[in-house]
C-alpha positions in Angstrom: -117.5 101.8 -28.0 -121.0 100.6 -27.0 -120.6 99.8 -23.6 -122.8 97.5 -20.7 -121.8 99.2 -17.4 -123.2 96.6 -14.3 -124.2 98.0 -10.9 -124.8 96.0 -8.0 -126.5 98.7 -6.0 -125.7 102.3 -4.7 -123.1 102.4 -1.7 -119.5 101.4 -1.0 -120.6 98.8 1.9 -123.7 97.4 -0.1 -123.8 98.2 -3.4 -121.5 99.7 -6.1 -118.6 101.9 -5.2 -120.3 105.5 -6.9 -117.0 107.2 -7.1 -115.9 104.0 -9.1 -119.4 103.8 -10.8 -119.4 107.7 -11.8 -115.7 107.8 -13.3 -116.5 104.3 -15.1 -119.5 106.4 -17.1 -117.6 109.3 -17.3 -114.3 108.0 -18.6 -116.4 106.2 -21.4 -118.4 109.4 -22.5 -115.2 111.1 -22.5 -113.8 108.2 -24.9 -116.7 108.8 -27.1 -118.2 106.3 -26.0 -121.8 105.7 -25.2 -122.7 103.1 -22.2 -126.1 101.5 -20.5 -126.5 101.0 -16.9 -128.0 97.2 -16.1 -128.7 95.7 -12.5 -129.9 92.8 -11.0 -133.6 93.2 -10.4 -133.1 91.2 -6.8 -133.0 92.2 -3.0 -129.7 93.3 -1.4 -128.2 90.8 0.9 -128.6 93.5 3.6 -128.6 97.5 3.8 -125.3 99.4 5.7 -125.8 103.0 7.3 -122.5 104.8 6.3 -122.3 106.8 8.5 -122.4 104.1 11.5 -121.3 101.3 9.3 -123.7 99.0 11.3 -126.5 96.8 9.4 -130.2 98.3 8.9 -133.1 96.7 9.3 -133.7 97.8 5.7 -134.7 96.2 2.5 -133.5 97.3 -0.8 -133.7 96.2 -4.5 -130.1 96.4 -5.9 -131.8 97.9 -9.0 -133.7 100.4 -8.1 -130.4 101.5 -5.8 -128.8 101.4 -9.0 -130.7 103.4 -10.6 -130.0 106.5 -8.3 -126.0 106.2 -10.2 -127.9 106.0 -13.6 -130.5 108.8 -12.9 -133.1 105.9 -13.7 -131.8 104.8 -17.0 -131.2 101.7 -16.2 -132.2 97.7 -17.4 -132.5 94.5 -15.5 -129.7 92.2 -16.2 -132.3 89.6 -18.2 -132.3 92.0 -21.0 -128.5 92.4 -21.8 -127.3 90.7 -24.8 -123.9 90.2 -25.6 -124.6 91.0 -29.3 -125.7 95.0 -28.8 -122.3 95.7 -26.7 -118.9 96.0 -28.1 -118.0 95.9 -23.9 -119.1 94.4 -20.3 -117.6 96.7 -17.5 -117.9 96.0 -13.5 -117.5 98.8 -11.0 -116.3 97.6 -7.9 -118.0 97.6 -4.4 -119.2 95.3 -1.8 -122.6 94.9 -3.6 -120.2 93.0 -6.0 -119.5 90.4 -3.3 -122.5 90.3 -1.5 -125.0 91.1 -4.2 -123.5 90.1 -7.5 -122.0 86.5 -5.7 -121.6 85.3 -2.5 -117.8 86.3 -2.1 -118.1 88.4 1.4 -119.4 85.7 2.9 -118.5 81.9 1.3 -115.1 83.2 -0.1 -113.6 80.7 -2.6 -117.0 78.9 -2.5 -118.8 82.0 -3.5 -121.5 81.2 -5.9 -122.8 83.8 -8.5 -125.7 85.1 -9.6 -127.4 82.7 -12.4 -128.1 85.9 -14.6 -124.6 87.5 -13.7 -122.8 84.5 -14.6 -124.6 83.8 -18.0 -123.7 87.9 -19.3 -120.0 87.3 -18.2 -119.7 83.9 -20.2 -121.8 84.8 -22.7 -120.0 88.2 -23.4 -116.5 86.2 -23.0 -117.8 83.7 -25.4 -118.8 86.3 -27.8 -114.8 87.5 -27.7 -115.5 90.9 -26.6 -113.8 92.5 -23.8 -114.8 92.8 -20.2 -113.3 95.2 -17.6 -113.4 94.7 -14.1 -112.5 97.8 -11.3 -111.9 96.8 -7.7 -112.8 93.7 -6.5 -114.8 92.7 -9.2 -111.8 90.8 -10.9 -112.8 88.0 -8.0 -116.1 88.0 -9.9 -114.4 87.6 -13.2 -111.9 84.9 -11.7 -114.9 83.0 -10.2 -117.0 82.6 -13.4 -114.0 82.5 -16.3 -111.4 80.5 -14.2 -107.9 80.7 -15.7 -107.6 84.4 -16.6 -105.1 87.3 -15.6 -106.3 90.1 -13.3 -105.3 92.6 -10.4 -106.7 93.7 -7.4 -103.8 95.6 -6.3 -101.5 93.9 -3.9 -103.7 92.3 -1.2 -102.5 88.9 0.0 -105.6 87.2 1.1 -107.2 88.3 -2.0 -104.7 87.6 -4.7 -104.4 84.1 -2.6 -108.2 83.3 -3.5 -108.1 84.7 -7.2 -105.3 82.2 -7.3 -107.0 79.3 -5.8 -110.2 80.2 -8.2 -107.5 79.3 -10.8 -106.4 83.1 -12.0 -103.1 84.6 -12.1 -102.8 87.5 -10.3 -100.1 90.7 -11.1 -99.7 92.9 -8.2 -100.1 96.8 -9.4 -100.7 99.6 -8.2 -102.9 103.4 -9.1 -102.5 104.0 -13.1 -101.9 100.5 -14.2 -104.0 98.2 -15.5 -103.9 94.3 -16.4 -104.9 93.2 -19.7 -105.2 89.8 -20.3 -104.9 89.9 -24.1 -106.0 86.0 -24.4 -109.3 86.0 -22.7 -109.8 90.2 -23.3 -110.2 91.2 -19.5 -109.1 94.4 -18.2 -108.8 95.1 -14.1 -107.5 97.9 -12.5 -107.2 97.7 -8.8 -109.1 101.8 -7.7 -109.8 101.8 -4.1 -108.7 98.4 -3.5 -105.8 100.1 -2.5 -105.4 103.5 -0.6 -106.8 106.4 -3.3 -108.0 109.6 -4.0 -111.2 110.3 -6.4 -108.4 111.9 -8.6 -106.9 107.8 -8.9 -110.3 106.3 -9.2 -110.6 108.7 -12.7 -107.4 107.7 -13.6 -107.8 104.1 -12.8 -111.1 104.1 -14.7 -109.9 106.2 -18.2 -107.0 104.2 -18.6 -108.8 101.0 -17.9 -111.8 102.1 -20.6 -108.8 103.5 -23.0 -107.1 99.4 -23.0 -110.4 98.1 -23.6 -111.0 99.6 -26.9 -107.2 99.5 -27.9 -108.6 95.7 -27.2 -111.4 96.6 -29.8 -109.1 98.0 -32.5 -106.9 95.3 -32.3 -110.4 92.9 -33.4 
């Protein structure tokens, strides 16, 4: 498997999740796998300190953030074609709702980024399979409509993938959903209470269903 991994920066509160970002890369190398890092080459919506938590007067690109994750090889998201991927894979993160779309802050009226938006449908119209880690299923869900993910077991979240016109199935560490008729596979990771030992879990199994989705083509 040839894989396009996309990060939305470098940081739980801003950008990717790196535990979630790492063990994505990792479990696919470990598959056999080979992967490419891509980004959006635009500014952050804002910069957290994580230590206090509190908003910086910072301003970051969300790819050259990325690129700390992918040790600088890394390509804006203008250049990824569906056509040299067998894959499209989202780490989660809040980058993924406040750089990738507009989730943290417009919810259900979110809007996405143009570029974001035209990989996802044109990687879904090309039939070829698309995981999603964390909250990125609401990214999915937002763009695609009517497909099947998880995000764990979260009320107010399963409530908006549901109003975005997905079905949602509650699961927990170890499980993924795979949504056979549209080829998207989400795993929940640190949407729910984990370890880094769950997030590697989370992550192989959620790489191993996308290319039993590959075989199966």
């Amino acid at each position: 498997m040839k894989a396009a991994v996309v990060l939305s920066g470098c940081g739980v509160n801003d950008g990717a999740e790196i535990h979630e970002a790492v063990m994505t890369l990792y479990a696919i190398d470990k598959a056999g796998g080979t992967y490419q890092v891509f980004a959006p080459n635009v500014m952050q919506h804002h910069v957290v300190n994580h230590i206090t938590g509190k908003v910086s007067g910072e301003s970051r690109n969300v790819m050259t953030e990325a690129a700390r994750i992918a040790r600088g090889n890394i390509k804006p998201m203008t250049e990824y074609r569906a056509s040299d991927y067998d894959a499209l894979i989202f780490p989660g993160g809040f980058g993924v709702a406040k750089n990738l779309c507009t989730y943290a802050f417009d919810g259900v009226e979110c809007t996405v980024d143009r570029v974001v938006e035209a990989a996802i449908l044109e990687t879904h119209k090309a039939h070829k399979p698309i995981g999603a880690l964390c909250i990125s299923p609401v990214l999915i869900t937002r763009v695609l409509g009517d497909v099947k993910v998880t995000i764990g077991k979260d009320p107010e979240t399963i409530a908006d993938i549901e109003s975005l016109g997905g079905k949602h199935e509650k699961m927990g560490h170890s499980q993924v959903m795979t949504d056979d008729k549209n080829l998207i596979v989400t795993s929940p990771c640190y949407m729910i209470e984990a370890t880094i030992s769950d997030i590697a879990r989370d992550a192989e199994l959620l790489v191993a269903a996308i290319i039993d989705l590959l075989k199966k083509k």
